[in-house]
N, C-alpha and C positions, 0 to 999 in steps of 0.2 A: 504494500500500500504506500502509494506517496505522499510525501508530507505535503503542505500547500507551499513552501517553498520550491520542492522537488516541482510541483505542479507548474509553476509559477515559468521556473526556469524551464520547463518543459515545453512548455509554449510560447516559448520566446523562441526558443529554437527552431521549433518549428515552424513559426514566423516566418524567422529567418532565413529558413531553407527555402521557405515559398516563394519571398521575397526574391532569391538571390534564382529561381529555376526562371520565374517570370521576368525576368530583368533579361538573363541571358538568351529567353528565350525572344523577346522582343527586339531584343539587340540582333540578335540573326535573321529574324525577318527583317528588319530595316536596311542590313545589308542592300546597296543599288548593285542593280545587274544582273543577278543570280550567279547560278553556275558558270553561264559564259565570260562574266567579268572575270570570276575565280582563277578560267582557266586561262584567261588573257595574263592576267597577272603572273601566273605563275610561267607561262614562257618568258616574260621579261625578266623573269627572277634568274634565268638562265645567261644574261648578260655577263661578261664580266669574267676576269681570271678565278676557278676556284684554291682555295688557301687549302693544299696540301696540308696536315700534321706527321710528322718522321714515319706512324704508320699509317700510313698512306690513306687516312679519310679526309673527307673534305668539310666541313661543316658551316661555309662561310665564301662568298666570292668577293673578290677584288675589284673593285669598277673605277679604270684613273688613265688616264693620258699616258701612254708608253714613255719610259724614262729610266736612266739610271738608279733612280731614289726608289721608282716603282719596284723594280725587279728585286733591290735591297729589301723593299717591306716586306713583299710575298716571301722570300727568302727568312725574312727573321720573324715573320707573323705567324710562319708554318712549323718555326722550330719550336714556339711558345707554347707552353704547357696549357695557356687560358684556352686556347682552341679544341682542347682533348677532354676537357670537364662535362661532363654525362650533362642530360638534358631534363628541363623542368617535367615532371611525371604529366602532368595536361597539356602537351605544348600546341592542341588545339584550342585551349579556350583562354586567349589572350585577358578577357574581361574578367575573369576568376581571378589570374594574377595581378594583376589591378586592384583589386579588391583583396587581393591579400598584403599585396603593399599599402594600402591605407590601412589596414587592418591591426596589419602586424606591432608588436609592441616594440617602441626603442630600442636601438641597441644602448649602453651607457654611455653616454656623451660625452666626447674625450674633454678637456680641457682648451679654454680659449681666452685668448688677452685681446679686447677691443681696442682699437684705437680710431677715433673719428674725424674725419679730412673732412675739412671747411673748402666747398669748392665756389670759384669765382663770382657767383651771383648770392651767395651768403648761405647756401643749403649745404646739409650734411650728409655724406657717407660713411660708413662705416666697413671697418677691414679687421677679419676674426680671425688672429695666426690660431694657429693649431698649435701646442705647446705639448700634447699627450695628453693618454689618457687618464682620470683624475683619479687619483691615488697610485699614480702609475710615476717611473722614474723621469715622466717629462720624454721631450724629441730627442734624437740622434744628435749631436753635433759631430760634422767632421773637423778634424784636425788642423790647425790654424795653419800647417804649412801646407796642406793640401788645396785642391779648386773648389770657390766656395759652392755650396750646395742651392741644385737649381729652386728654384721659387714657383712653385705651381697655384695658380690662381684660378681657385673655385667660384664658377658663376650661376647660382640657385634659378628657378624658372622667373617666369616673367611676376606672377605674382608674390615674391621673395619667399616663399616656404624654403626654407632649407632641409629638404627629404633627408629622412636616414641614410640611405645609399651614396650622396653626396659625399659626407662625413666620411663613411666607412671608405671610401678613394682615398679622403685625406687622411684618414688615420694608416689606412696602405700607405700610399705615397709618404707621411715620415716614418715608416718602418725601413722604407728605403733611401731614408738621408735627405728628400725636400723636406723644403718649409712652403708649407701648405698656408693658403690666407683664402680665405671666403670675401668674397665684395656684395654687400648690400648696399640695395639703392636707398636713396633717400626714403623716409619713412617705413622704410622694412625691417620685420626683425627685430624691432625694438630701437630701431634708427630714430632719432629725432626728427620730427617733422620742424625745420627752421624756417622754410620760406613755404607760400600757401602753391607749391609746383614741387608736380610729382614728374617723375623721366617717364617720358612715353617710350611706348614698346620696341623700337629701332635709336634710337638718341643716345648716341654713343658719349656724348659730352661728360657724362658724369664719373663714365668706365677710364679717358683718357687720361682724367685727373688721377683717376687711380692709378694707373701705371704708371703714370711720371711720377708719383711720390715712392713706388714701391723700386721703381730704376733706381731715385734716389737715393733710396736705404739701403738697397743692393745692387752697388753699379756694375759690379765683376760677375753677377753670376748670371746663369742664362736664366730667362722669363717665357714659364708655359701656361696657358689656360684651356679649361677644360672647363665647360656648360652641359647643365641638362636641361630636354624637355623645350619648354617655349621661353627659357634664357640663352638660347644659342641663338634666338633671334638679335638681341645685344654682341653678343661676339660676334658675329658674324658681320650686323653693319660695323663693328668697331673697325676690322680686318679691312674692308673695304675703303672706309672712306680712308684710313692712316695708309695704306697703299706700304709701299717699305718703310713708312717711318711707324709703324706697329711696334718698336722693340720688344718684339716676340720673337722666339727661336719657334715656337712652333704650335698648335693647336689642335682641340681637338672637340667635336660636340657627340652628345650623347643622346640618338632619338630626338635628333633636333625640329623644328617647323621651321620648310625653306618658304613656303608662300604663305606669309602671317595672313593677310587679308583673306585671301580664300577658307584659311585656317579657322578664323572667326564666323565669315559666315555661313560656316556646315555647322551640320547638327553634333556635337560635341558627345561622347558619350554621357549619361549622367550621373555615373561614378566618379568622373574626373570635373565635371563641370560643376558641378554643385558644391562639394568642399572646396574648391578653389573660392567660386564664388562668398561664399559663408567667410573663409581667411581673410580675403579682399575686405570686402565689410567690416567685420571685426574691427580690419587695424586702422581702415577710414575713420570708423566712428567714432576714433579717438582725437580724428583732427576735424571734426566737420565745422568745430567754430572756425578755425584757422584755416579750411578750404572754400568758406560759405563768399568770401567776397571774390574767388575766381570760379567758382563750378555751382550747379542747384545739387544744392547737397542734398533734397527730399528724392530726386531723379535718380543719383548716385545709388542711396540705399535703396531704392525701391529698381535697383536693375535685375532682371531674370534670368540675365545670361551674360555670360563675360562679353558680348559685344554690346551690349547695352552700358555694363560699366565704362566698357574704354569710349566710349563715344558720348557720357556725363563727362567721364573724366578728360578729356583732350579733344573734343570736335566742337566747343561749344562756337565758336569763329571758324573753323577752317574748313569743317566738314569732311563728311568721310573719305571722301573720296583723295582730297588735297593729305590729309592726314597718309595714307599709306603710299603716295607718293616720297615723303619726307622719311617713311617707317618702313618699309618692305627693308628684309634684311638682308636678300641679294640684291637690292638697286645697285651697288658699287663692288658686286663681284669680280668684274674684269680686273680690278685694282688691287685685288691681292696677291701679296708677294710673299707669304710664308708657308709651307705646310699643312693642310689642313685636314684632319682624317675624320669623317662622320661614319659613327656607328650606329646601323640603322635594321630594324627589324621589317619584314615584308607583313608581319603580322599585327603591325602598331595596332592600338583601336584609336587613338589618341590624335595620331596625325592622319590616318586616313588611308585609301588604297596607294600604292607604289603608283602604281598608272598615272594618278593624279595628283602626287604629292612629292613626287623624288626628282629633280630637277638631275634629267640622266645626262643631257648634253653638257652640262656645265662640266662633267666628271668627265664625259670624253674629250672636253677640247680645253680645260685649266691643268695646266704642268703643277697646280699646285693644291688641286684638292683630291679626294681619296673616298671612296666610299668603299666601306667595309658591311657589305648587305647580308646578313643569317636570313631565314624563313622564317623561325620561330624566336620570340622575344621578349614582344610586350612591349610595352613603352615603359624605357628605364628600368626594364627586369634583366632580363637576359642571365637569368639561373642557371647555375650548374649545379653537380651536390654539392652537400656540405653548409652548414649554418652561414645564411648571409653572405654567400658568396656568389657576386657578377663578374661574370668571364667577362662584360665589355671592358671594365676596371682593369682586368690585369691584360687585356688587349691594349688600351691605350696607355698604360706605362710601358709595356713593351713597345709601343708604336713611340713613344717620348726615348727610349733607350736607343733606339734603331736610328731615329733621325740624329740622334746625338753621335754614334756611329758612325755615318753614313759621313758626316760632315769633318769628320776628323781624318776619316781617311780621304779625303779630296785635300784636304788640303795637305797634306802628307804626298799625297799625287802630285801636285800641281806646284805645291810650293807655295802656293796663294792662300795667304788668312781668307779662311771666310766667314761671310754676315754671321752676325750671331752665333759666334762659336762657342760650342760647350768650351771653358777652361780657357777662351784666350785674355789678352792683356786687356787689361778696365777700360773701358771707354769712359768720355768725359762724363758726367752726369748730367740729367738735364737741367734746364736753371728750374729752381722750385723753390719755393714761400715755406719755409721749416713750422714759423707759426700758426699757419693755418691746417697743422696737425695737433691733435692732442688729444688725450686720454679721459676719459669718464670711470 
């Protein structure tokens, strides 16, 4: 016999189950296309060099402009152990794992030291080193005679959630001697809301700032960044509009969105759009006095969908249309001059079909981006076994170790220093404002 709590919790669960059959199951009819879209897609998926591992499976293709650099990553991508990690037990039901990463409980969250940059119009950003995890012995440092340790800069999604999965990078990343820094935009995060202007969804002004202070702190060591989700839309116009003056050695996005605009006006799943939405909210509502004299803050809260808010929040003059002229985050693709590898699942729910979401030519005719395309994924999963472990995560530090590689022996070839070399001589710093940093 059950108690009434037994009872209680019994039907919740069952709730829940219902919940969660009818969700996925509306989700698959919604699907456009049917079958025949399906099987479109999946010939596209056949694009592209597959990523060999030593025994000989494939689990992953290569899609990138023939190149030296190219042939170096499939070579060191295939030797990588991330590539050989078994596969999520459902790798048909992308929206389960979705739902299990909203689900899932924290990992402990390592330790972090803020420090908050005053950028040029009087607004705040915020930069969260990684220091270890708490009650743990702190980061790696290398040793003072050795090359300083690369700086990898973490860029959370467009609404500043900082996922667990993010973290779990940087706490990888200083197991292996970076110093990991998280970039939050103004008002995210616990960021001070100073001026009543939030950074719209491609507006790289806020991120530039941030690299020029973090060049400045570390001018010797080389500068990577790695975004997930619909913060790769900010990396991505950064890369563009800075053209080589990026001082990045190299980059990398995780289930990125290449076309924001189209992005927004699809139907969004409602596992991901709704807590997003609720986050957004949340962290408005703490500035709606201090946003009420540039936005209708009753419009803001009362938006039903993230294309509602961004268009309270940044259309109320310019309108939509002018808005993602200034904001699409490959407007200024042609103009990137570093590296760039996106890890992308053919099974997103998040960004959409491949057909209509993966910008294939850019990949065949830029010497300098890289698409690393799996079938099965998820948006932001990309599981293998073992507790909290993402094969895209030790794919794109392998992909950071290779290009670090690749560039040492060229110039070892040629004789010729190259751009942003792991371990070469300090370039100058950039000029930068010391006081308009400081700590809380």
């Amino acid at each position: 016999m059950l108690s009434p709590e037994g009872l209680v919790a019994a039907v919740a669960a069952l709730t829940f189950l219902g919940l969660l059959a009818w969700h996925l199951l509306v989700a698959r009819l919604e699907v456009p296309g049917g079958l025949e879209e399906d099987e479109e897609e999946e010939e596209e998926e056949e694009e592209g060099t597959p990523i060999l591992t030593e025994d000989g499976v494939g689990c992953c293709r290569l899609l990138c402009k023939p190149s030296a650099l190219a042939q170096h990553l499939e070579r060191s991508l295939g030797r990588s152990a991330a590539l050989r990690g078994g596969p999520w037990p459902w790798p048909r039901w992308p929206r389960l794992r979705l739902l299990q990463q909203l689900l899932q409980p924290p990992d402990p969250a390592p330790a972090l030291v803020r420090e908050h940059l005053q950028v040029p119009d009087g607004g705040l950003v915020a930069l969260d080193w990684l220091v270890g995890p708490r009650g743990g012995a702190g980061s790696r440092r290398r040793g003072s005679g050795g090359p300083p340790s690369p700086v990898l800069l973490l860029i959370p999604n467009a609404a500043g959630k900082v996922p667990g999965g993010l973290l779990q990078l940087g706490r990888r990343a200083l197991e292996l001697g970076y110093e990991p820094v998280v970039f939050n935009r103004r008002g995210h995060n616990g960021c001070p809301l100073a001026t009543p202007k939030l950074q719209p969804f491609g507006d790289p002004g806020d991120l530039r700032e941030a690299v020029a202070y973090v060049r400045c702190r570390h001018p010797g060591a080389p500068l990577l960044a790695v975004s997930e989700g619909s913060g790769s839309g900010l990396l991505l116009a950064y890369l563009g509009e800075s053209g080589s003056s990026s001082r990045l050695a190299a980059a990398a996005c995780i289930s990125p969105i290449f076309r924001a605009r189209d992005w927004f006006e699809a139907s969004l799943p409602r596992l991901y759009e709704w807590p997003l939405l609720l986050h957004l909210k949340r962290g408005l509502s703490r500035y709606a006095g201090a946003l009420a004299e540039a936005v209708d803050v009753a419009k803001l809260l009362g938006s039903r969908s993230l294309r509602e808010l961004e268009e309270a929040l940044f259309c109320g003059t310019t309108g939509w249309e002018t808005y993602w002229e200034r904001n699409e985050p490959l407007r200024d693709a042609d103009e990137v001059a570093v590296p760039v590898l996106c890890v992308c699942s053919a099974d997103d729910p998040v960004r959409g079909p491949p057909a209509r979401t993966l910008p294939r030519e850019l990949f065949r005719s830029s010497p300098y981006f890289f698409l690393l395309l799996t079938p099965r994924g998820g948006h932001c999963g990309f599981p293998q076994r073992g507790p909290g472990r993402c094969w895209a995560h030790e794919a794109v530090l392998e992909y950071f170790r290779a290009i670090g590689e690749f560039l040492r022996a060229e110039e070892r070839r040629t004789g010729v220093p190259q751009p942003r070399r792991w371990g070469g001589p300090v370039p100058e710093p950039p000029a930068f404002t010391w006081q308009r940093s400081y700590t809380r």
